[in-house]
DRENVEX-125179 format. One record per residue (C-alpha): residue number from 1; z, x, y; residue in three letters. Coordinates in steps of 0.1 Angstrom, whole numbers, plus 5000, padded with zeros to 4 digits. Each point is the difference from the previous one (the first is absolute). Layout:
<pts>
[NUM, [Z, X, Y], ala] ...
</pts>
This chain:
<pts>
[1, [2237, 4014, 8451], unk] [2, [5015, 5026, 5025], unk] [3, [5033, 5018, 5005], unk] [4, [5028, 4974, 5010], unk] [5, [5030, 5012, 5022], unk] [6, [5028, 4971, 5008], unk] [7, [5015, 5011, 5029], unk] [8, [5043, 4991, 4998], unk] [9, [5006, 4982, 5029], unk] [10, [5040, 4997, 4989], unk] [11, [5016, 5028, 5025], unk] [12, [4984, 4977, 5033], unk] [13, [5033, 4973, 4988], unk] [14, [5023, 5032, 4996], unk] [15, [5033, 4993, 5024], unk] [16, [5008, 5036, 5006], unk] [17, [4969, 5008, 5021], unk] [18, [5013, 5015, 5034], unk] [19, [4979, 5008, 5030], unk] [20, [5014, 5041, 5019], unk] [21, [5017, 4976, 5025], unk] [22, [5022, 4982, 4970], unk] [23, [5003, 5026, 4978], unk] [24, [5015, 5026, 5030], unk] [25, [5022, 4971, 5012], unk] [26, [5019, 4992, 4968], unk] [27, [5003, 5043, 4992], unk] [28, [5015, 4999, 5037], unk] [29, [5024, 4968, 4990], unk] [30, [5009, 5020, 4964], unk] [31, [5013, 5030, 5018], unk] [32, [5014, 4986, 5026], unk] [33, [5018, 4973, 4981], unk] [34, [5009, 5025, 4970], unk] [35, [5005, 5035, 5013], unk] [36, [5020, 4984, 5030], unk] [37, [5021, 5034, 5027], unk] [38, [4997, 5033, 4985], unk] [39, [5011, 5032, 5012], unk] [40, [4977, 5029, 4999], unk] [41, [5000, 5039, 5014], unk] [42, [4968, 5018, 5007], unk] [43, [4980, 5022, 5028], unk] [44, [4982, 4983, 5028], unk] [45, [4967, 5010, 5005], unk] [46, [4970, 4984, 5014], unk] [47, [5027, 4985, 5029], unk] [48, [4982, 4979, 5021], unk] [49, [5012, 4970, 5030], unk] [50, [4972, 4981, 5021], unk] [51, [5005, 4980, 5031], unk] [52, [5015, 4976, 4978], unk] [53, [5034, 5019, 4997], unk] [54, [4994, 4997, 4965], unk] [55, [5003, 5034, 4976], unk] [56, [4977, 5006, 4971], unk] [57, [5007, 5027, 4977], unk] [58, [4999, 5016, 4965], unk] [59, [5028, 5007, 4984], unk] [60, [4998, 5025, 4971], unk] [61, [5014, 5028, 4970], unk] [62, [4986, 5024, 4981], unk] [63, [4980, 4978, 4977], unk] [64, [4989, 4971, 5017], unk] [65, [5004, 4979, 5038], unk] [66, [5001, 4961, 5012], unk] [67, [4988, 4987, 5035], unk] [68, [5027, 4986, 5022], unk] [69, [5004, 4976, 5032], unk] [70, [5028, 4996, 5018], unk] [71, [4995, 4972, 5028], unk] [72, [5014, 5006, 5032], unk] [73, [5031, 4978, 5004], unk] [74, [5013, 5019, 4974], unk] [75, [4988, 5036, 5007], unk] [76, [5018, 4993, 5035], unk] [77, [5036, 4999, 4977], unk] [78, [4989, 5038, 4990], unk] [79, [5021, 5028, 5020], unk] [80, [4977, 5030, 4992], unk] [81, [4963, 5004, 5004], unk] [82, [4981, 5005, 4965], unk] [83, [4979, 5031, 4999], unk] [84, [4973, 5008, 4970], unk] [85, [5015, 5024, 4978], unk] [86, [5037, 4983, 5006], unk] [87, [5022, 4990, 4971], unk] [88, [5013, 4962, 5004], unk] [89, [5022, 4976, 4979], unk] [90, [4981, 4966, 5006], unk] [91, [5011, 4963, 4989], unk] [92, [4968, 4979, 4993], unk] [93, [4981, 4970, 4985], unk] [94, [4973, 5006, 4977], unk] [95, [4970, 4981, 5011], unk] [96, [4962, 5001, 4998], unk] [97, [4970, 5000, 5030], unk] [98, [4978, 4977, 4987], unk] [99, [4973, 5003, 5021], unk] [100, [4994, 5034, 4988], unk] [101, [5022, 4996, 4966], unk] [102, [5019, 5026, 5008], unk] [103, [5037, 5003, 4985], unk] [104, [5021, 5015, 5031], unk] [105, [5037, 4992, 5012], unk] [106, [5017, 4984, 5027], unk] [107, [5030, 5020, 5015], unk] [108, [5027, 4982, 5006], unk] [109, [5025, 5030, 5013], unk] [110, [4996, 5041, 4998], unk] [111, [5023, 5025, 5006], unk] [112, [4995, 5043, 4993], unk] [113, [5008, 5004, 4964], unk] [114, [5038, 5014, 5004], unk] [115, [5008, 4974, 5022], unk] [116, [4980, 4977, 4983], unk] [117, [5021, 5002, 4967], unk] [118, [5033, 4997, 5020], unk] [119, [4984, 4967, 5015], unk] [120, [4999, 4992, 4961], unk] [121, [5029, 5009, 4990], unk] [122, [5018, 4980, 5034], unk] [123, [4978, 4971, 4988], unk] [124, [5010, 4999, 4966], unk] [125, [5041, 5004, 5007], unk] [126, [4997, 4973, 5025], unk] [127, [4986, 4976, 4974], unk] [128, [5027, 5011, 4977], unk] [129, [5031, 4997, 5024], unk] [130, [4986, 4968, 5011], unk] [131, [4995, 4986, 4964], unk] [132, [5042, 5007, 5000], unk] [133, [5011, 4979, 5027], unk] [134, [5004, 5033, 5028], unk] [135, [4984, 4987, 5029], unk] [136, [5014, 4964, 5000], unk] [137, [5007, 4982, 5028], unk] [138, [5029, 4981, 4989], unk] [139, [5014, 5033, 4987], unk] [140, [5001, 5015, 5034], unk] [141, [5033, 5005, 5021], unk] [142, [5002, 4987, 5039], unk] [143, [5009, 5028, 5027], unk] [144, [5035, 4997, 5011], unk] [145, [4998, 4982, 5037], unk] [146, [5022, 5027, 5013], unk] [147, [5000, 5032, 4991], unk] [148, [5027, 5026, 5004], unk] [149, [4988, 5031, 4980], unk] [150, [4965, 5005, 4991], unk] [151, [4993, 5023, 4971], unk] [152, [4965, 5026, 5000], unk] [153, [4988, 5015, 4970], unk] [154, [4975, 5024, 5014], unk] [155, [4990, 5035, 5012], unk] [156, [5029, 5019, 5018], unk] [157, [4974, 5019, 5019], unk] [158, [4975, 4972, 5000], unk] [159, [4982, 4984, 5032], unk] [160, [5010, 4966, 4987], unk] [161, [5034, 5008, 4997], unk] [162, [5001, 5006, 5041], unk] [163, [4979, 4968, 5004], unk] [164, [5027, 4980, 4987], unk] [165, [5032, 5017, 5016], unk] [166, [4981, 5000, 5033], unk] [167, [4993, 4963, 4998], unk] [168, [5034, 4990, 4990], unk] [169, [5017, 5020, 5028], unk] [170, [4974, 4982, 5024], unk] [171, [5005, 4964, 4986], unk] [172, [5037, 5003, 4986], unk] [173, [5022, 5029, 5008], unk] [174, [5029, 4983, 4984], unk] [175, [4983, 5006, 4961], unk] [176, [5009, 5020, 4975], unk] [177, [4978, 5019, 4979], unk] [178, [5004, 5020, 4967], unk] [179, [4971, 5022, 4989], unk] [180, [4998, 5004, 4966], unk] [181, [4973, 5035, 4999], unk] [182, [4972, 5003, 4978], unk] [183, [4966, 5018, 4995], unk] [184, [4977, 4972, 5004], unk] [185, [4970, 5022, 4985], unk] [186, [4994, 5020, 4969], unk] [187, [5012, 4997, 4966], unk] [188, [5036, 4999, 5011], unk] [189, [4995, 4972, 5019], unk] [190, [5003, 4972, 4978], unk] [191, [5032, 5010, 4981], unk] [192, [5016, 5011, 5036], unk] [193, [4990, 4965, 5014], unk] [194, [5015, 4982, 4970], unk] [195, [5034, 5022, 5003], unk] [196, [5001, 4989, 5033], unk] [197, [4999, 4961, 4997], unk] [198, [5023, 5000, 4974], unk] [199, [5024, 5022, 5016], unk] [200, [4995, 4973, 5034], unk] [201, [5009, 4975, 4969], unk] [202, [5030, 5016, 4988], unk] [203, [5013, 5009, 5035], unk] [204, [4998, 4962, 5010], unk] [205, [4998, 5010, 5042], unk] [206, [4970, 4986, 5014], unk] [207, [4991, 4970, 5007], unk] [208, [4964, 5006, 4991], unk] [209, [4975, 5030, 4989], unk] [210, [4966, 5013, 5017], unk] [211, [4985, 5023, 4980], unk] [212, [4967, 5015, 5007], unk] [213, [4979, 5024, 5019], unk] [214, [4973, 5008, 5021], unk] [215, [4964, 4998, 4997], unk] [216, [4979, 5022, 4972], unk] [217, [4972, 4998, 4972], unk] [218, [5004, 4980, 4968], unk] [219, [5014, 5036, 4985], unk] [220, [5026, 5002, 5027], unk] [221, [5010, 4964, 4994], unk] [222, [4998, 4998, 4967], unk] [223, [5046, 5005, 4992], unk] [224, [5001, 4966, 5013], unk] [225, [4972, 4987, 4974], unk] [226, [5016, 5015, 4972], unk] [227, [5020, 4975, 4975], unk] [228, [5035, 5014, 5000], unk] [229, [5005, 4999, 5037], unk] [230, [4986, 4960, 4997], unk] [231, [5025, 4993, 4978], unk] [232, [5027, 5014, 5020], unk] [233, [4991, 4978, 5034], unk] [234, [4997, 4969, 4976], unk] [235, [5039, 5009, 4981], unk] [236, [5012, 5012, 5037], unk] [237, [5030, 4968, 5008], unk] [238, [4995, 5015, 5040], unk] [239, [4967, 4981, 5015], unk] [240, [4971, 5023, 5000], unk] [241, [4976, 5009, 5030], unk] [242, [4967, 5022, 4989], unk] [243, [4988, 5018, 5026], unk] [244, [4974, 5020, 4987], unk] [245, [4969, 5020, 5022], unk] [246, [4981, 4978, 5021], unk] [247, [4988, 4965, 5004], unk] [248, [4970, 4999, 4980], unk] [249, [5025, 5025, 4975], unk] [250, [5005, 4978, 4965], unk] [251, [5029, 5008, 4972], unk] [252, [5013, 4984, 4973], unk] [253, [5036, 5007, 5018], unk] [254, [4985, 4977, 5026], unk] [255, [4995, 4972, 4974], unk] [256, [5036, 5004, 4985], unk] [257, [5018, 4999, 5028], unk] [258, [5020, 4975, 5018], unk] [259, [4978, 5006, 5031], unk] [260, [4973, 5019, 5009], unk] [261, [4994, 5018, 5032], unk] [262, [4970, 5011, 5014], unk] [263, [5014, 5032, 5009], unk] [264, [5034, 5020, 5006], unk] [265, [5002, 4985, 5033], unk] [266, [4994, 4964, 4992], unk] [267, [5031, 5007, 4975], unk] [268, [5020, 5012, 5025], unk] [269, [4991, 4970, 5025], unk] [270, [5010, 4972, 4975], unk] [271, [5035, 5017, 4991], unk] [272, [5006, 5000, 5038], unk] [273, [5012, 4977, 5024], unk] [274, [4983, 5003, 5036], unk] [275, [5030, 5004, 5025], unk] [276, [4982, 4972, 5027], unk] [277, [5002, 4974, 4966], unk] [278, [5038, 5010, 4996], unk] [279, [5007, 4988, 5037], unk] [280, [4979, 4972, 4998], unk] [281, [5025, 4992, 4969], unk] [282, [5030, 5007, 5017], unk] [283, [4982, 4975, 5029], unk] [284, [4994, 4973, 4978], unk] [285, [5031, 5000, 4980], unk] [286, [5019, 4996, 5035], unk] [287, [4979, 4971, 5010], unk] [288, [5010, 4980, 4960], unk] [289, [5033, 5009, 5011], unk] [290, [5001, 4984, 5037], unk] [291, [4981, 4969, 4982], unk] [292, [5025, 4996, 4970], unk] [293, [5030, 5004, 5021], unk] [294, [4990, 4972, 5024], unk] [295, [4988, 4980, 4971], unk] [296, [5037, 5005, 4986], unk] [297, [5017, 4994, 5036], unk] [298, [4981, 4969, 5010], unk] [299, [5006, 4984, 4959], unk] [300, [5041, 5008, 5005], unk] [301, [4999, 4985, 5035], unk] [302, [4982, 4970, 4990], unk] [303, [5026, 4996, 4972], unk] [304, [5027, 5005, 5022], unk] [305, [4986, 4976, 5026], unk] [306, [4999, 4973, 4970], unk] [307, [5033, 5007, 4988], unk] [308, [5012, 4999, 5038], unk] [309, [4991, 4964, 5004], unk] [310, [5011, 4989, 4968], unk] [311, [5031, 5011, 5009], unk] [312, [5001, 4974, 5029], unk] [313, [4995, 4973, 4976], unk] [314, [5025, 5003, 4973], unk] [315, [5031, 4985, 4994], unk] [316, [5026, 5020, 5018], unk] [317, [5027, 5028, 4983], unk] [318, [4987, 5003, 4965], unk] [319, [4966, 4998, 5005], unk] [320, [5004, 5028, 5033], unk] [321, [5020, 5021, 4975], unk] [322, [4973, 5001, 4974], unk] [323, [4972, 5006, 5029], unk] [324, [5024, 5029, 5014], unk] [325, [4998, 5019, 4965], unk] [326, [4965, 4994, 4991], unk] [327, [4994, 5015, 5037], unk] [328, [5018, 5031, 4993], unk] [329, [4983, 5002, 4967], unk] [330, [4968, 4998, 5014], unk] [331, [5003, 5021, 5029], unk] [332, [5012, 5023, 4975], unk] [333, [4971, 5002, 4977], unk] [334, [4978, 5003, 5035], unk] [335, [5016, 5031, 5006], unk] [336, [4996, 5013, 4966], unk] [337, [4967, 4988, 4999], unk] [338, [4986, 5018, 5032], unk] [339, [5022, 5030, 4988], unk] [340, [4978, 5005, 4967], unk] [341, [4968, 4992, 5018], unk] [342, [5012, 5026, 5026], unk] [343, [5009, 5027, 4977], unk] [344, [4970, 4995, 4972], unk] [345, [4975, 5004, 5037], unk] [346, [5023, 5028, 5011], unk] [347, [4997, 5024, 4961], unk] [348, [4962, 4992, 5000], unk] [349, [4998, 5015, 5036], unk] [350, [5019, 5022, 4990], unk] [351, [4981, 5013, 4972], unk] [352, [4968, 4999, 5020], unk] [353, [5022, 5018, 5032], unk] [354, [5004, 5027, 4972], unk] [355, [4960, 5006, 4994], unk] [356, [4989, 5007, 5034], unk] [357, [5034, 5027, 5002], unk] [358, [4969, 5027, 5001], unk] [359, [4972, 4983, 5020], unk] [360, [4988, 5006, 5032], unk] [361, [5009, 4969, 5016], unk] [362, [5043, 5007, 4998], unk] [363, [5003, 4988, 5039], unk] [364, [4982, 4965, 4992], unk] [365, [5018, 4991, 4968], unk] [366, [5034, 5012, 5017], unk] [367, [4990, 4973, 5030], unk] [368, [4993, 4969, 4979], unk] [369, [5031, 5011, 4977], unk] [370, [5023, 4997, 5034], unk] [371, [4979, 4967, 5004], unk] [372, [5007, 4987, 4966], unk] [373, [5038, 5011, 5012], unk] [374, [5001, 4980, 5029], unk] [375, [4986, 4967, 4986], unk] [376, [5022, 4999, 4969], unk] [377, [5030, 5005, 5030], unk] [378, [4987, 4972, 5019], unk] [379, [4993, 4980, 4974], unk] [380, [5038, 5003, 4982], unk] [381, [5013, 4993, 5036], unk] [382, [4978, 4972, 5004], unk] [383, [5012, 4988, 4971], unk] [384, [5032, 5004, 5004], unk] [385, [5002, 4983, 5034], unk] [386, [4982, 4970, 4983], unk] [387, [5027, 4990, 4975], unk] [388, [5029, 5009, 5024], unk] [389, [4982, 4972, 5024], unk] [390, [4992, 4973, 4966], unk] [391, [5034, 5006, 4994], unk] [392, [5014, 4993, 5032], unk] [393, [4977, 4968, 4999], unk] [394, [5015, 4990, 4967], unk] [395, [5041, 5005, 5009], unk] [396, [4993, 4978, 5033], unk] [397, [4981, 4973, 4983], unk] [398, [5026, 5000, 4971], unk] [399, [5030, 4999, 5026], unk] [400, [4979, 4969, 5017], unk] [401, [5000, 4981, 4970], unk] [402, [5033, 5012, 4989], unk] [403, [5010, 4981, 5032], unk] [404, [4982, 4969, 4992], unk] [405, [5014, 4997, 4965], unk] [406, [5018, 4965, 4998], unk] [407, [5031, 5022, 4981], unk] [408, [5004, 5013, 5039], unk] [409, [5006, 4972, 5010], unk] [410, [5022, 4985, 4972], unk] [411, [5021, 5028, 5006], unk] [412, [5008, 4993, 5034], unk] [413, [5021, 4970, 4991], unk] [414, [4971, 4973, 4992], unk] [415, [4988, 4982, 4971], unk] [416, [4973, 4977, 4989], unk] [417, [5002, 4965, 4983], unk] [418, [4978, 4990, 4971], unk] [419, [4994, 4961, 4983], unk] [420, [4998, 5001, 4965], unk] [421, [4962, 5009, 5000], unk] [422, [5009, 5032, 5017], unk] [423, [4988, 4988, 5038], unk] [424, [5018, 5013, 5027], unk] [425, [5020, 4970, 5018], unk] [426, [4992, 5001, 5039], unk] [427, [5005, 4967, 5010], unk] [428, [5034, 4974, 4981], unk] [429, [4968, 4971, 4996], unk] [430, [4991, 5023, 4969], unk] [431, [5034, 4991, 4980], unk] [432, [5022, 4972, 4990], unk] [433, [5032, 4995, 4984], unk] [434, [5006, 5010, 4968], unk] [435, [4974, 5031, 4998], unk] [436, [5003, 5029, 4995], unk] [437, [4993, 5030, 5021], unk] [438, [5001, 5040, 4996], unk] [439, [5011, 5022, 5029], unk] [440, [4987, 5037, 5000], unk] [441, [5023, 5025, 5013], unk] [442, [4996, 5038, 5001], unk] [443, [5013, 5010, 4970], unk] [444, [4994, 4963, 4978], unk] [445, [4997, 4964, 4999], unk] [446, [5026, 4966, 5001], unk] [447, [4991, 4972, 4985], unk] [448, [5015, 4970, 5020], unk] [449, [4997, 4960, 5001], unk] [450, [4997, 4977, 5027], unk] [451, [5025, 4975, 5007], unk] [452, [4999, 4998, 5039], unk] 
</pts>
């Protein structure tokens, strides 16, 4: 008999058999899924970016190197353009190609490796500060609706600092404006800054605080990312404004703050009233005054009309007595009443007379002031003329029924006859002998009995 070989046929039921396209998918899922962001510094080399928009590169040390993509709607988020032998702080996902099964990594963002670790460092205090309860919403204090002094923590020297004064003296003359100086650059910076909004705190005379600067690189910015000065615009009782660089310009004063601006000039335009929305104020506040008074007029007229005819319906003295006070009482409160309305209209005018003291527009303010004048002339005369004329109205139709009270006429020598269910007696059918009558004089009544 020959040699025997039994072939094992036991690893064909094995589960664990992968085919490339398996095995490279599930390595790709593994890192992805494990591994997760990391953050990595290196050298480009091998920098590469087809019609795609796409970059491809290598990213390596002294001892070894990784491929990298970074697709394009992410690469378009990048300020600087990557050059092969450049240093750069990148954030990425590590992941695997697995058509070729190579392990590479997808950038996510990439900065120069200085600004790169400030980008860190801004990342990680903004988790931190946010973990405390800094950047609530509910935390953060509403702008005052009129402002009287504004308070600016910046440069003295600054371009931002003549942004703002220029725009308030164009929107709002009538402002005031404390600047509280400071180096807004440097290592002084954030201690100076910090001074500065307590000592806005402790001085208690603005109504609220811009602080900021203009535009510059993360370095230049970086005072207003540093912890101390966050902590100072969250503790600040005065509302805070941050008004730091330019638009596209991010700080972690901008996420503390009450408010954040866009720039120094946006601040400046929401502290400010626009002098053409003061008149339009002053225009509409005239117009709820007009409208409430002859509200109030035609009400106290109608009132009076009502009272007027009741009047001419009650019984006479007692009853014309009463109606006479209750008159005088309510005329009264009219007068008071259009007196407070009048002078509560007249201090708010006032008060808004007093912010356009400085604007440009003196000869058109003056005019509708006079006009304001005039009406509340006409109107007191009107009104005055009015209730001399209702009461006029009232002693003639009091003397008329006055004169057509029966007491008139029992003083003038007459008297009326009642049977004993109190009937005046006109004709002698309506008694008989033996009843008894009452006669009703001016000042009483005899009780009588007929015998004849």
């Amino acid at each position: 008999m020959g040699f025997i070989r039994i072939i094992n046929t036991d690893f064909m039921h094995n589960d664990n058999i992968y085919s490339v396209s398996q095995l490279n998918n599930s390595v790709r899922q593994m890192l992805e899924g494990q591994l997760g962001f990391v953050w990595l510094t290196g050298e480009i080399s091998n920098f590469t970016q087809p019609v795609s928009g796409h970059w491809y590169l290598t990213l390596k040390d002294e001892n070894a190197q990784v491929r990298c993509a970074m697709f394009r709607m992410k690469n378009m988020r990048v300020t600087f353009r990557p050059q092969n032998g450049m240093q750069v702080l990148v954030r990425a996902s590590v992941s695997l190609y697995e058509p070729r099964g190579d392990y590479q990594l997808i950038i996510e963002s990439m900065h120069p490796a200085g600004e790169g670790l400030l980008q860190q460092q801004f990342e990680a205090l903004k988790m931190k500060l946010a973990a405390e309860g800094l950047f609530a919403q509910n935390l953060k204090k509403s702008l005052p609706d009129f402002s009287k002094t504004i308070g600016v923590v910046t440069s003295k020297t600054g371009a931002a600092l003549q942004d703002i004064l220029h725009i308030l003296q164009r929107r709002d003359p009538s402002l005031k404006v404390v600047i509280y100086p400071t180096a807004v650059q440097g290592k002084e910076a954030t201690t100076e800054i910090v001074q500065m909004i307590e000592l806005a705190n402790k001085r208690n005379e603005v109504d609220v605080l811009i602080i900021g600067r203009g535009g510059g690189s993360l370095e230049d910015l970086w005072c207003f990312n540093e912890e101390l000065v966050a902590r100072a615009i969250f503790n600040s009782v005065i509302p805070v404004i941050s008004a730091v660089g330019h638009e596209t310009d991010v700080t972690i004063a901008d996420f503390v703050a009450d408010v954040r601006a866009p720039t120094p000039s946006a601040a400046a335009e929401l502290v400010s009233r626009n002098q053409d929305e003061l008149l339009q104020q002053i225009a509409y506040k005239y117009q709820r005054l007009e409208i409430a008074l002859d509200r109030l007029f035609n009400d106290k007229y109608q009132l009076l009309q009502h009272l007027s005819l009741r009047l001419q319906n009650q019984h006479p003295q007692v009853q014309l007595r009463i109606q006479k006070q209750q008159t005088a009482q309510l005329e009264q409160r009219l007068h008071s009443s259009i007196q407070r309305l009048m002078d509560k209209n007249r201090y708010k005018m006032t008060a808004l007379m007093q912010r356009l003291d400085n604007n440009p527009l003196p000869y058109r303010v003056q005019k509708q002031s006079q006009y304001v004048t005039q009406l509340q002339i006409r109107l007191n005369f009107f009104l005055k003329q009015n209730l001399a004329n209702r009461q006029h109205h009232l002693t003639h139709l009091c003397g008329k029924l006055d004169g057509l009270s029966p007491l008139k006429v029992l003083a003038r020598g007459y008297s009326i006859a009642e049977n004993a269910q109190g009937n005046a007696i006109t004709q002698i059918e309506q008694v008989k002998l033996g009843d008894t009558i009452k006669t009703r004089v001016l000042n009483g009544t005899i009780v009588s009995q007929v015998i004849e």
